[in-house]
C-alpha positions in Angstrom: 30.6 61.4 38.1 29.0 59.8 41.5 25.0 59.4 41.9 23.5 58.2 44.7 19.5 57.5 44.4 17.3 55.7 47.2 13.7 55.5 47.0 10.9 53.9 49.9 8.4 51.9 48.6 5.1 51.2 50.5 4.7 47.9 48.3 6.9 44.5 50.0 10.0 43.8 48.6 9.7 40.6 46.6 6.4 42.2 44.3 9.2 45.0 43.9 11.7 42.7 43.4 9.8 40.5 40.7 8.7 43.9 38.8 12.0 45.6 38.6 13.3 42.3 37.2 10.9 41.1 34.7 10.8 41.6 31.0 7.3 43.6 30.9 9.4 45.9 33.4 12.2 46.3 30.4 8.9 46.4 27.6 7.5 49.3 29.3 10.3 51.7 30.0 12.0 51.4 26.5 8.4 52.4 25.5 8.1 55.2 27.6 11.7 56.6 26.5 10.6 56.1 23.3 13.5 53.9 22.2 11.5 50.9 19.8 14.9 49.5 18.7 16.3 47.2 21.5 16.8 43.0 21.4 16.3 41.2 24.5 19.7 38.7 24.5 19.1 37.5 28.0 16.9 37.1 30.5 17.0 34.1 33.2 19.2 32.4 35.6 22.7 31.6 35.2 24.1 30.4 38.4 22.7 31.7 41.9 21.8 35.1 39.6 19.1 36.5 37.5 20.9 37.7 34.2 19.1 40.7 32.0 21.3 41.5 28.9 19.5 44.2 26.2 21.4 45.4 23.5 19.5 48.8 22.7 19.6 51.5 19.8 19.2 55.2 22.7 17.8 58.3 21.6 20.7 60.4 21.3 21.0 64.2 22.1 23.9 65.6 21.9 23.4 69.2 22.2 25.0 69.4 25.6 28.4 68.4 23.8 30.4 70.7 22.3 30.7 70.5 18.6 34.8 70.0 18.8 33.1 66.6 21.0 30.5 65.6 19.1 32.8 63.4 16.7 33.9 60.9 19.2 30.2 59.9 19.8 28.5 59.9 16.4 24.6 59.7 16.2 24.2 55.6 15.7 25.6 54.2 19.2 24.3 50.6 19.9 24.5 50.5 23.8 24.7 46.8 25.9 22.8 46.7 29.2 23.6 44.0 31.8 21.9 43.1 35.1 23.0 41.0 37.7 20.4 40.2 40.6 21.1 38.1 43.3 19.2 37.4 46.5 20.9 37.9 49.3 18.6 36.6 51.7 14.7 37.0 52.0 14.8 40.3 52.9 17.1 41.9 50.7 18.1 41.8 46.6 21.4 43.1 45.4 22.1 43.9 41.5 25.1 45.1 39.8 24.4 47.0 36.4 26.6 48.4 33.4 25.8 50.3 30.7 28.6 50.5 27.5 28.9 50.3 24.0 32.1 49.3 21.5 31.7 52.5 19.8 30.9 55.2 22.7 33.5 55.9 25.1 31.2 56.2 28.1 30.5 53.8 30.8 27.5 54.1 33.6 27.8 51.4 36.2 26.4 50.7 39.8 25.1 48.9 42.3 21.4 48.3 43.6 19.9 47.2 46.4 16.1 46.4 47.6 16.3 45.9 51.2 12.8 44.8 53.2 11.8 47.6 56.0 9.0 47.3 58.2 6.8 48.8 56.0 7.9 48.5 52.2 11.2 48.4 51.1 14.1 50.6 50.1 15.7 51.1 46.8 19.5 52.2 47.3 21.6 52.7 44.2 25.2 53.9 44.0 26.0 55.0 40.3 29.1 55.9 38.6 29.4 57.6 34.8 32.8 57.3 33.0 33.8 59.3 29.5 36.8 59.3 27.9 36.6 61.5 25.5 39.8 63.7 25.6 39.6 67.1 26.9 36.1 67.1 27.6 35.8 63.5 29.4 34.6 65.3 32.7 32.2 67.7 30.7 30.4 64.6 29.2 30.7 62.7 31.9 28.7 65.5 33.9 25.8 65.9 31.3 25.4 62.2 31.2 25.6 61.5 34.7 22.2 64.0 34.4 20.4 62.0 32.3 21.1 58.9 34.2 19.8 60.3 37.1 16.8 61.4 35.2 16.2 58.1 33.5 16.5 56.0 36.8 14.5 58.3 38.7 11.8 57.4 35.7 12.4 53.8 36.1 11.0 54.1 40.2 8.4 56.4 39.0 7.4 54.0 36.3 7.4 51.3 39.5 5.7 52.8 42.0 2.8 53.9 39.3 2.8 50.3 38.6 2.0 49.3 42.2 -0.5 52.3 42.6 -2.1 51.3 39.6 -2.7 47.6 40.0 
């Protein structure tokens, strides 16, 4: 499954830049999902990039799996979350993100970019969800494609309330 999410933001791109990409970003959305189990293994530079690695213990609902499904996944996934930001010139920030886990045959993966407009910036995101579960891969897949879409577009509400708060 293919998302594609964009997003103008009145607030200039490096303030949305340094928020999307800081740790109190990270603190506040596992908070607001509700997931309290999560280890921060990296957060800095390595090279010309800005690394964020969370391992993460996700709130799991499985009820739009089938039962014959359900065993693949089990209840207890620990999922790995890498990001990869990298300034591509002053006015625009590209990151590459995955989402996987040893023990959960799904994969959500993508590419972000803020990009400076006249007024604001622009959040472009190209997503892709992966499942391999047999027979109902593309069924999963789907259904967690949804949620993706659903949890991103609570990440840019959780930034722009930021910026309208401060």
């Amino acid at each position: 499954m293919k998302l594609h999410v964009t997003r103008h933001f009145e607030t200039p791109l490096l303030p949305v830049y340094e928020r999307f990409s800081s740790e109190a970003f990270f603190h506040q959305r596992y908070a607001q999902s509700g997931i309290t189990d999560y280890q921060i293994r990296q957060f800095g530079t390595q090279g010309d990039a800005h690394v964020i690695r969370i391992e993460f213990q996700p709130v799991l609902d499985l009820s739009y799996l089938p039962k014959a499904a359900r065993h693949w996944v089990g209840d207890k996934q620990r999922m790995q979350f890498e990001m990869r930001w990298q300034a591509m010139s002053e006015k625009e920030f590209r990151g590459h993100f995955v989402y996987h886990s040893n023990d959960f045959p799904v994969r959500v993966s993508g590419e972000v970019q803020l990009v400076a407009q006249s007024i604001g910036c622009r959040y472009l995101a190209d997503v892709s969800v992966a499942c391999s579960i047999p027979v109902f891969g593309a069924f999963a897949a789907k259904a967690i494609g949804e949620r993706t879409g659903q949890e991103m577009e609570a990440d840019l509400n959780a930034l722009a309330g930021y910026f309208t708060s401060a």
